[in-house]
N, C-alpha and C positions, 0 to 999 in steps of 0.2 A: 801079375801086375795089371795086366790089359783086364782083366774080370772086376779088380778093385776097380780102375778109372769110371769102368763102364757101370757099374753101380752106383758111383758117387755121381756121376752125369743123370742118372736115370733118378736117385732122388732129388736135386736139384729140380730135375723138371716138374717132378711129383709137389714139390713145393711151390714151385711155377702156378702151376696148373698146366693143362695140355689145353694151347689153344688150335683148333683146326683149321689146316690149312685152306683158304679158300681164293679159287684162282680164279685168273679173270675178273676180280672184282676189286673198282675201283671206286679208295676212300677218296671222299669229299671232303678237302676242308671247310672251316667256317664262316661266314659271309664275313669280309674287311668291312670297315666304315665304308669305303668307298662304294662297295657292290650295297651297302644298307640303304645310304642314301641314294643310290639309283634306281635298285627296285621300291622302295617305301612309299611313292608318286606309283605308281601302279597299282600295288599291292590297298593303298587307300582306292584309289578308283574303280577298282573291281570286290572289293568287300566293305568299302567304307570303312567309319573311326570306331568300330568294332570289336567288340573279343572274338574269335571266331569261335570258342569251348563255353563261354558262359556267356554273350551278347550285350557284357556290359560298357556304355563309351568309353573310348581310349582319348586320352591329350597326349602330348610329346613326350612325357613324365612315363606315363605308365606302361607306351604301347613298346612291344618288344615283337618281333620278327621269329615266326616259330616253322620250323620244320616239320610238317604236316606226317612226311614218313622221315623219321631220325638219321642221321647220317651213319648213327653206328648201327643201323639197319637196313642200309642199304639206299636210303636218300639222298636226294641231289639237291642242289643251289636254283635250281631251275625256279622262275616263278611258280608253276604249276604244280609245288612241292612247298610252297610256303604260305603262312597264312599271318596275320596279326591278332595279336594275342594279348591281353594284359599279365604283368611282371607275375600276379598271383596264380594264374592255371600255368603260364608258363613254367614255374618254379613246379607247379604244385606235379605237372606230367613228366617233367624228366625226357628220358631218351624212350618212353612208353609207345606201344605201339598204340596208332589213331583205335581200334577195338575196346583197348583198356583204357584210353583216356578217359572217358564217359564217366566211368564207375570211379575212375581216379581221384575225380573235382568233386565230381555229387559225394562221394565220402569224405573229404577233407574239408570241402567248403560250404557251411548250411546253407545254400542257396535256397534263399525264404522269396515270395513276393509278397509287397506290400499289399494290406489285407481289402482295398478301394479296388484293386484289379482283378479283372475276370479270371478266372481260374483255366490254367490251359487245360484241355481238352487229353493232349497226349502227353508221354515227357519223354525226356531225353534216353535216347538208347534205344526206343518203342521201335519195333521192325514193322515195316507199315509197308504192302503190298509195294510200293515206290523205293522202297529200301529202308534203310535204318535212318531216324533220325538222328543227330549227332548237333546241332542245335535251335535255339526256340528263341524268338525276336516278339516283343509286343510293341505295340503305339498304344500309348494309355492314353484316357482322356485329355486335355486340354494341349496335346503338342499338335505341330502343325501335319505331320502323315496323319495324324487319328482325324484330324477335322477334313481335310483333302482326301481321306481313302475311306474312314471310320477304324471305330476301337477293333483291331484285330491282332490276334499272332499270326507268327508265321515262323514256319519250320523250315531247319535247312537239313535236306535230306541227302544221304548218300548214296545216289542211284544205285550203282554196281557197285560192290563192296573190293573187288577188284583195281577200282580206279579210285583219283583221289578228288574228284570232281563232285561239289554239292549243286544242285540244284534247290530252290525256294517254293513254298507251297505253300496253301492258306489253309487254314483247319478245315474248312468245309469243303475240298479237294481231296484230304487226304484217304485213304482206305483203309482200315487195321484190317490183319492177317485173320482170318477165318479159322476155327479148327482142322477143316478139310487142306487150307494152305498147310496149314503146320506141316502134317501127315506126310511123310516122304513115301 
């Protein structure tokens, strides 16, 4: 009798699936409105009205509050874990890790530029001596950064691939990786 139970328990979990135990680690839940509207005033002043995946403006309508590393991956609430994002990469990355997001948007969403704009230089994903870019911001002619700074891009790169921290760089900064980099 005790060998039946313990069969019938062991396919129940086979139909389960086995998920592994993992200790010490603690889930996050997900941001209330309260904690939204408290960090969304920061989260604008340190990345502006922004997509942080595809750089295109956010209004109050589109902009959605994204989790930079996924909470079912081991991400936290923490500002330094959150980015602004519009509703369409947001949807489009899921609980994706920030590596495969890249490849996620550039295949799901033809991200075209209109054909008056300078052609950027690098794209998204490009490992560039500075680290990986992860995304790419233009001033086109007639707005006011392009007339105050001129017509340029600028890349938002992810120093150490370690951390979730980008830093900004102008195309003619940046370095692509050498053959002899490549070479381990």
């Amino acid at each position: 009798m005790k060998l039946k139970t313990f069969l019938a328990d062991m396919l129940a979990a086979l139909c389960r699936g086995f998920r592994p135990q993992q200790k010490n680690l603690r889930r996050h839940s997900r941001l209330s409105h309260h904690q939204k509207d408290r960090k969304r005033p920061h989260l604008i002043a340190k990345y502006g009205m922004r997509c942080f995946w595809c750089g295109c403006s956010l209004t109050r309508e589109t902009m959605t509050i994204d989790h930079y590393i996924p909470l079912s991956l081991g991400g936290n609430n923490k500002i330094k874990n959150l980015r602004l994002a519009c509703v369409r990469c947001n949807n489009f990355r899921g609980n994706s890790a920030p590596q495969e997001t890249l490849e996620i948007i550039t295949q799901r969403s033809n991200i075209s530029f209109p054909t008056y704009w300078k052609t950027p230089k690098y794209s998204l994903g490009q490992q560039m001596k500075q680290g990986q870019i992860v995304g790419v911001e233009y001033d086109p002619p007639g707005t006011k950064t392009a007339s105050d700074f001129g017509e340029k891009w600028t890349y938002w790169v992810l120093v150490n691939n370690d951390d979730i921290d980008t830093e900004s760089f102008a195309e003619q900064s940046l370095e692509p990786m050498s053959l002899e980099d490549l070479q381990i």
